[in-house]
C-alpha positions in Angstrom: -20.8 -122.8 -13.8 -20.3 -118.9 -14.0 -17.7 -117.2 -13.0 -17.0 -115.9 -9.6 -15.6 -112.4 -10.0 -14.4 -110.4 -7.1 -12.3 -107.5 -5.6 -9.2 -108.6 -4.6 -7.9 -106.1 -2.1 -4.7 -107.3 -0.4 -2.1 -109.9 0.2 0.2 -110.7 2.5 2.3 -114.1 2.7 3.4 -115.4 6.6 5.7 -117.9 7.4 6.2 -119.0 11.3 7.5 -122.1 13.4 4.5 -123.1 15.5 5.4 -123.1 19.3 4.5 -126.2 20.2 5.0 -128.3 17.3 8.1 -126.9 15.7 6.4 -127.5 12.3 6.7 -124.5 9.7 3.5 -122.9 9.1 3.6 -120.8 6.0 1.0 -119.4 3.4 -0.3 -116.6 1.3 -3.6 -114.5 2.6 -5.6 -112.9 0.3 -8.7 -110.4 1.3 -11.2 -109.9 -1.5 -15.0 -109.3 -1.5 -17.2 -111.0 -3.8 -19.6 -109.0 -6.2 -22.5 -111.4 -6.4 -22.9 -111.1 -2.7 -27.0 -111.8 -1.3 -28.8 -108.6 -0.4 -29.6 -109.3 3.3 -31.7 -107.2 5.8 -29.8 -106.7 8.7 -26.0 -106.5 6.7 -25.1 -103.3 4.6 -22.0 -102.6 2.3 -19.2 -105.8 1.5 -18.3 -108.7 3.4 -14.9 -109.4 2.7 -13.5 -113.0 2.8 -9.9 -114.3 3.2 -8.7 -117.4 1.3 -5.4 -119.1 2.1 -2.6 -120.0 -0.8 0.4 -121.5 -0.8 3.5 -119.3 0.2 5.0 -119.1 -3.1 1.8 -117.9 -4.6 2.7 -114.4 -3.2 4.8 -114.0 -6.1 1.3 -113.5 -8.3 0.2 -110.6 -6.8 3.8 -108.7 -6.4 3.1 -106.9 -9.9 -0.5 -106.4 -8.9 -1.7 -103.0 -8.4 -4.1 -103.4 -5.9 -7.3 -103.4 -6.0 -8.2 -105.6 -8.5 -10.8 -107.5 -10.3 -10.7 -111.3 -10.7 -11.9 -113.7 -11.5 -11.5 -117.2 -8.7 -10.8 -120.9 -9.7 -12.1 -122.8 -6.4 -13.4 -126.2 -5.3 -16.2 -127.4 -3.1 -15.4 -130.1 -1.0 -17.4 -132.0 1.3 -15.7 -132.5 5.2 -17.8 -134.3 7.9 -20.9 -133.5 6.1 -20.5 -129.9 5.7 -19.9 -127.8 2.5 -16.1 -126.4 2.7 -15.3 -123.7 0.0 -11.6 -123.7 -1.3 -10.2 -120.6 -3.0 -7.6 -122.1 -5.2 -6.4 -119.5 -7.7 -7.3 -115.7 -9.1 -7.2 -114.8 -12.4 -6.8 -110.9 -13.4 -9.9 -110.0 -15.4 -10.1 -106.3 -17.2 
C-alpha cells in the first residue's frame, strides 16, 4: 500500500464530563486535508477531514509548527457492513 500523505493543519485536545452519563469524554482532534484527493465536478479546492486520537496524543503535535506534511498510519475496519476509516497515527515527512 502507498502512503497517505496529507496537510495537517491543526490540533486541539478536549476533555468534558458528558451530561447525562457522567462518563469522561476526552480526545485529540486533528484537521488535515489529504493530497491525493478525486477531482470532482461539482467540488473545487480541499476537503479537509478530522480524525480523533487519544488525549495524550496532543503531546505530538506541541513542537509542531503548523502546517505540516505527513504522512498517516490508519486502519480500515468493517462495522455493520460498511467501510469505517480509522486515522491512527501521523508521521512528519520533509
Amino acid at each position: 500500500m502507498d502512503a497517505t500523505v496529507v496537510t495537517v493543519l491543526a490540533a486541539s485536545r478536549y476533555s468534558f464530563e458528558d451530561e447525562k452519563t457522567g462518563r469522561l469524554i476526552e480526545g485529540t482532534k486533528v484537521v488535515y486535508y489529504p493530497h491525493d484527493v478525486e477531482v470532482e465536478p461539482d467540488r473545487l479546492g480541499y476537503q479537509v477531514a478530522n480524525a480523533k486520537l487519544p488525549y495524550s496524543d496532543f503531546a505530538h503535535f506541541q513542537s509542531k509548527a503548523f502546517p505540516f506534511d505527513a504522512e498517516i498510519d490508519y486502519a480500515i475496519t468493517i462495522k455493520a457492513g460498511n467501510p469505517t476509516f480509522k486515522v491512527k497515527a501521523f508521521k512528519e515527512i520533509g
